[in-house]
N, C-alpha and C positions, 0 to 999 in steps of 0.2 A: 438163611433161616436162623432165627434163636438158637444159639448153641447147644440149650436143653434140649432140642426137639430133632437135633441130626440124625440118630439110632430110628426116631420115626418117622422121617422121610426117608431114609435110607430103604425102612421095611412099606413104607410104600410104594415106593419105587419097586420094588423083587414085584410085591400084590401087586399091580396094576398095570406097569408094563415093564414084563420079566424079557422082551424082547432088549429094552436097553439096558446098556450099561451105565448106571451109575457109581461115582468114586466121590467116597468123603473126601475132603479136604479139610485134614484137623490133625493139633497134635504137637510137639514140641518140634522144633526147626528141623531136628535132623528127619525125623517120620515124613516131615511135610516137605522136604528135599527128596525122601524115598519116592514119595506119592508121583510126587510132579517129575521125577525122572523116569522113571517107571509106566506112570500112566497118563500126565498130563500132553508132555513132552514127545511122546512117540503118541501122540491122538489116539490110546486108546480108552476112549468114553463118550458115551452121547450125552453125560447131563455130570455135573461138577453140583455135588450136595456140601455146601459149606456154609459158614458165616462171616457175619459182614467184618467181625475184625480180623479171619482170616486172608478177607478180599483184602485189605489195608496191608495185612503180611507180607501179601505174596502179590502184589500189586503191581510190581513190572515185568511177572512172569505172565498173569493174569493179560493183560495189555495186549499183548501177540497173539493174541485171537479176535478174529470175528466172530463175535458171541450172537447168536440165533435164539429168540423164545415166544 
């Protein structure tokens, strides 16, 4: 998504379905190292709310999933 618009998918995500988990993926390398250690890394999340020069970032970490939508 537009990087302006992450805070409002993220709070769509809680409204609409509070059943999944979704995880920003934003932030300067080391936050964005936390995340993906943390949450990407040990699977936990059903939906990865980022953007696209994030997907460019983090792009070979991104890769090792079969991505579902």
């Amino acid at each position: 998504v537009p990087k302006s618009t992450l805070k409002n998918w993220e709070n769509e995500f809680k409204k609409w379905c509070p059943t999944l988990k979704g995880v920003v993926l934003i932030g300067d390398q080391e936050t964005r190292q936390q995340i993906i250690s943390d949450e990407i890394v040990t699977n936990n999340f059903d939906a990865i709310i980022t953007s696209y020069e994030m997907v460019l970032k983090c792009g070979s970490t991104l890769k090792k999933f079969m991505w579902k939508y």
